[in-house]
N, C-alpha and C positions, 0 to 999 in steps of 0.2 A: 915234356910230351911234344913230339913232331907232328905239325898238320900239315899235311899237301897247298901248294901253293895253289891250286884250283880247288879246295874243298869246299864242300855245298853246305857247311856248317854254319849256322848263323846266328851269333849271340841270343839272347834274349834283349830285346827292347829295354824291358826294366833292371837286368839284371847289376848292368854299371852302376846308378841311381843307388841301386839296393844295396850292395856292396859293401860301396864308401861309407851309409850310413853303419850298417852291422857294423864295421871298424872301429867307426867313430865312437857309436856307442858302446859298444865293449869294451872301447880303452878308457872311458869315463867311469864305468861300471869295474873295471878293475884297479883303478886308482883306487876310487871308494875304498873297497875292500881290504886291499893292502895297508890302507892307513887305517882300520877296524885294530883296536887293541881285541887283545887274547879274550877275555871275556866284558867283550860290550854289550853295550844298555841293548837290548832288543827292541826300543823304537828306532833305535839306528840304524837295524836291518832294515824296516822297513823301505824307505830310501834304495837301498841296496834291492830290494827285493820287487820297487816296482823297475827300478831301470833293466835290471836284469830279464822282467817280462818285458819291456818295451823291444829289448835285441834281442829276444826270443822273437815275436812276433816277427822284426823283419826277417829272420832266418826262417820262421815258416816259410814266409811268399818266399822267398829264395829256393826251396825244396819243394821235391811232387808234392802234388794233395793227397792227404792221406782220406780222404772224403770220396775219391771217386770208385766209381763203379766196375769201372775195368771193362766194361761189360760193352760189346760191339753191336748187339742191339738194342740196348740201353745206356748208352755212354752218358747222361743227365739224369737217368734213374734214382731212384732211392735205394738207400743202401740198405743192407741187412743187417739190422743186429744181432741176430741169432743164424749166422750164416753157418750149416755142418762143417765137419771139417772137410777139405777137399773140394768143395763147393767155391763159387766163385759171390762177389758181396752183391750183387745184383737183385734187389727183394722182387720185380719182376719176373726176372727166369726162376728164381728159389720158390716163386709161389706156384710155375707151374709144375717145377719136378717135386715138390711137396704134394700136390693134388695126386700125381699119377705112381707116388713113391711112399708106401705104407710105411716101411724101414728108415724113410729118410728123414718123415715127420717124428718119429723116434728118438732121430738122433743126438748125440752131445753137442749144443751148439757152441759157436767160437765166438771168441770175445772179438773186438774190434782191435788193429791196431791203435795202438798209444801212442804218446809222446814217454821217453824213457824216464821212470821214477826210481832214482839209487836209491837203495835199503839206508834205513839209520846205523849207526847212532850219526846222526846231524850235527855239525861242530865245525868252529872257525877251520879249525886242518882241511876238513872234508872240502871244505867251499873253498880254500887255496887252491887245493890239489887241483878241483874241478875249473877251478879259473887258468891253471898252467897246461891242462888239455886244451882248454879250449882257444885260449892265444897261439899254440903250437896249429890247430887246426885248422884256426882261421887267417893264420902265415902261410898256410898250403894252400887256400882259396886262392883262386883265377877265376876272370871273365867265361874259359872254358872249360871249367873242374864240370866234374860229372855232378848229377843232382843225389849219386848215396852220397857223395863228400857232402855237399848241402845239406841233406837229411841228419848225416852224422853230427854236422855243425849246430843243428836244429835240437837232436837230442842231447849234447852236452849245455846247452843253453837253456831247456828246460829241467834237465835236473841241476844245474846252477841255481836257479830259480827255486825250485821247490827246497834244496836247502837253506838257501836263504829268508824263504817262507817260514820255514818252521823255525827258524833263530831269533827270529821278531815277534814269534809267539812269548804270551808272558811266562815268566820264568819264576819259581819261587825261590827267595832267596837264604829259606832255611833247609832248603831238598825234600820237603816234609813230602810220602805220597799220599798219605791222608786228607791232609789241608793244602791243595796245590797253590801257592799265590798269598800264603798268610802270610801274617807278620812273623819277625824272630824277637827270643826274650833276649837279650846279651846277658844278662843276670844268669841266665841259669847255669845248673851245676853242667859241669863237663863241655864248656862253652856255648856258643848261639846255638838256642833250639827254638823251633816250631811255638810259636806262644799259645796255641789253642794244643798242643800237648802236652805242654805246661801245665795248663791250667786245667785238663782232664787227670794228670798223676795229682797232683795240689785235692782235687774232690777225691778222691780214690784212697789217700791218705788219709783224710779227714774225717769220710766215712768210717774209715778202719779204727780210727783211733779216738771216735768219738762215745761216749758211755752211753752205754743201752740201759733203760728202767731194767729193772730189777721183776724177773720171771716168776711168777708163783708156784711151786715144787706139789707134785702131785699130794704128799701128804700132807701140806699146810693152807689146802684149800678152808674155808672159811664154814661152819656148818651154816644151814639154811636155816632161814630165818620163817620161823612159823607165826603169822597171826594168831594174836591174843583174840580170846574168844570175851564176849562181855556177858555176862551174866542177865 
């Protein structure tokens, strides 16, 4: 990109400082990763999982606020949670075209922007893939890149993140979805299963194939027994 030798463009103050560190920690955070076997212990994400928010957070301050108000006679205002569509996030102005707008107090309200959450399934590939955008991304970073390149660096960094979130979650290592986190039987038939499913067919069995007393048949019910009278 070419900028005029007289241009009235002026870095940000922090923005060099902030930079280096995103770099830095990102290429820590992708080591990590890369030396991750196929399927690792999920407290080994964790690790992963906090460095990953710590270079998320500097790539927030690196991109706009997603917090602000936008709003020229409220530019410190509070934002709107339930801001209509079309509307601006300002809960100041939205309170008074609410007062004066029967239709608008009606309306379908808008969620806030987010930071970007990729769908599952969650899986060492997924978190590759997401870590070889986000190297590519932040090789396109400069001092004078625009703040959606920052923002976009911000949203591959959070869904790096929340992948890596959910692979430090514990893991059951029989797949059971009944018993999430049980033990496995090795013993049982047709290899490792779920041991508290095990141990639910084992009663189920026992049940079935345990003797039941013996039922009294309508015709050999027993006659009644009548009190002797005494003289």
């Amino acid at each position: 990109m070419h900028f005029p030798r007289h241009s009235t463009y002026r870095v940000p103050t922090k923005r060099p400082p902030l930079l280096a560190e995103l770099r830095a920690k990102l290429a820590s955070a992708g080591d990590h990763v890369r030396a991750m076997p196929e399927h690792g212990d999920p407290t080994e994400y964790e690790a992963i999982a906090d460095a990953l928010y710590q270079a998320f957070v500097v790539a927030r301050n690196l991109s706009p606020s997603r917090d602000s108000t936008n709003c020229s006679s409220h530019p410190r205002g509070p934002v709107d949670p339930e801001a209509p569509d079309g509307w601006g996030q300002c809960l100041l102005c939205n309170t008074h075209r609410r007062a004066g707008n029967a239709a608008a107090r009606a309306g379908t309200p808008k969620a806030l922007v987010q930071w970007e959450v990729p769908p599952p399934p969650y899986t060492q590939e997924a978190l590759l893939d997401r870590m070889r955008l986000l190297n590519d991304a932040v090789f396109e970073l400069h001092l004078r890149s625009s703040e959606q390149e920052f923002a976009k660096t911000a949203d591959l960094l959070h869904g790096a993140f929340v992948i890596a979130r959910e692979l430090s979650r514990p893991r059951s290592a029989s797949g059971c979805t009944r018993h999430p986190g049980a033990p496995t039987d090795p013993a049982a038939a047709g290899g490792p299963r779920c041991l508290f499913c095990v141990a639910d067919d084992l009663r189920r069995q026992r049940s079935a194939t345990a003797p039941r007393p013996p039922q009294a048949r309508r015709g050999d019910e027993p006659a009644p027994i009548t009190p002797r009278r005494t003289p």
